[in-house]
Phi, psi and omega in degrees: 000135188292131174260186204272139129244001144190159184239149200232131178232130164257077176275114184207184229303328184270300185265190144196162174224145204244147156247110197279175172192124180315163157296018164216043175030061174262107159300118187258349169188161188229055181261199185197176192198180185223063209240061184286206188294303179324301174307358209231160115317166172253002147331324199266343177318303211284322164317258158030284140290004165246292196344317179269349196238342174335297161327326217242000194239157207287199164239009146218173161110151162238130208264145139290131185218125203248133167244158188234087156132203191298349178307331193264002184284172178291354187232038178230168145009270198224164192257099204244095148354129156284182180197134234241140201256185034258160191181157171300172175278082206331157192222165187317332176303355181249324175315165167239162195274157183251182109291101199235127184299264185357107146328339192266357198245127152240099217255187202173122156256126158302129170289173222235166152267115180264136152230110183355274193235150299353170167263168194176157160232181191193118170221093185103317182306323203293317168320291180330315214298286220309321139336270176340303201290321186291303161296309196255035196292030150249015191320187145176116195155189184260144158236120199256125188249097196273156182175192182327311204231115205266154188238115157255118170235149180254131176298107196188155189021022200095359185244186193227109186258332169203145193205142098326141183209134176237155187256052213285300165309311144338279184302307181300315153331292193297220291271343165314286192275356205210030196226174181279345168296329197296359174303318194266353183232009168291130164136186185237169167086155170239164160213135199310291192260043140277349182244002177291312174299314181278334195298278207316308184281341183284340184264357191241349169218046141002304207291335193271007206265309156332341178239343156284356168295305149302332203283343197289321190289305180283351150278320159323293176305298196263012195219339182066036190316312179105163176290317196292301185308329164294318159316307177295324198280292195300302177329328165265340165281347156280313166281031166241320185299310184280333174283347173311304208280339173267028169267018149299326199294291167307274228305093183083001149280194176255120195246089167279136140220152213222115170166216160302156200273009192277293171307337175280303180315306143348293177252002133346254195318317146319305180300337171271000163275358166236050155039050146276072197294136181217129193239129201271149190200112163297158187244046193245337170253018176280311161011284215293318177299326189289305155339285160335294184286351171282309193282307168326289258224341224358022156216137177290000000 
């Protein structure tokens, strides 16, 4: 078996995932689990990360191994400093060091992003932005990175110059499974306008999204609407509720959104109810590029 000569880890609050890589920094495997920060101590990191990497490490010699994402919070690994923007997307000079029994692991966590005023974080994303940038590094315009905690950042001279993080996601979770809605949302299917529709009332009456919320309940009940219709409506008054709050962000700017393609399209298509052109990018390997270009480069 080809062994490690370094390794890239995307550590985050559920899963994690690894790129192992050769000396001629060829991925030779990927695996992952689903033993993330939430679960662990941080006693629990470096077992954990062998669990997945063992195989791959030589029986002597010491391999690198660079992270990314939660492994660097304060209830993570080793406590990986923010770095406060606006800034490039931090780079190893910045990482902090893990403590690893195994001789063979020389570990290094990327910090994360801070912002004053709002106050705000970024912990794994400024990696992905860093992936992006390493391709495209005159971009200037917004990266919308959408998830639990979704990130609109704006992008100029190679920095992070400013970023909003909504919990658009997080709320759509609680209120599925943990509301008086979630009675309305057992079944499959969606449907595009009903959720085309709720984006729309949500951005021209924000104020109403609480009593439209019941009401997703009281359509259920008297009119029998269904889950696909239910789902989709809560799902566009939340996403229409968050660009009411981000359209400095969108508004007349160049819009990437970068992640999975269920969620990008998703908000892809919110944006084209406010005549937003936006162009979709998958996320699933920029980790590794942002890494790459951290360890290449040793400041992005």
């Amino acid at each position: 078996m080809t062994k490690a000569d370094w390794i890239a880890v995307d550590w985050g609050t559920s899963n994690l995932r690894a790129w192992v890589c050769d000396s001629n920094d060829n991925v030779i495997a990927t695996p992952g689990g689903d033993k993330g920060m939430g679960s662990l101590d941080p006693s629990g990191f470096e077992p954990a990360l062998l669990e997945l990497v063992a195989p791959y490490l030589p029986d002597t010699g010491t391999v690198p191994v660079i992270i990314c994402g939660m492994a660097g919070a304060r209830q993570g690994w080793a406590e990986a400093s923010y770095a406060p923007c606006p800034c490039p997307p931090p780079g190893l000079a910045q990482a902090a060091t893990a403590p690893a029994i195994d001789p063979r692991l020389q570990v290094s966590i990327l910090p994360g992003v801070m912002q004053a005023s709002p106050a705000d974080v970024m912990r794994g994303e400024e990696t992905q932005i860093g992936g992006f940038l390493a391709a495209e590094p005159d971009f200037d315009g917004i990266l919308c990175l959408p998830g639990t905690h979704t990130k609109w950042t704006h992008i100029s001279a190679g920095e992070i110059v400013s970023f909003r993080t909504c919990m658009t996601g997080e709320l759509f979770a609680l209120l599925s499974n943990h509301s008086v809605l979630r009675f309305g949302m057992a079944g499959e299917g969606w449907d595009a306008e009903s959720f085309r529709k709720a984006v729309s009332d949500a951005i021209s009456s924000p104020q109403n999204l609480s009593a439209w919320l019941f009401g997703l309940r009281a359509e259920a009940l008297l009119n029998d609407t269904g889950a696909a219709v239910t789902r989709a409506r809560l799902s566009g008054l939340l996403l229409g509720l968050e660009l009411a709050g981000t359209k400095p962000y969108w508004l007349g700017r160049e819009v990437v959104v970068i992640g999975a393609p269920k969620l990008t399209e998703l908000y892809a298509m919110a944006l084209t109810e406010l005549a937003v052109t936006s162009r979709q990018l998958a996320g699933a390997d920029l980790s590794l590029a942002g890494i790459r270009a951290a360890r290449n480069k040793q400041e992005i």
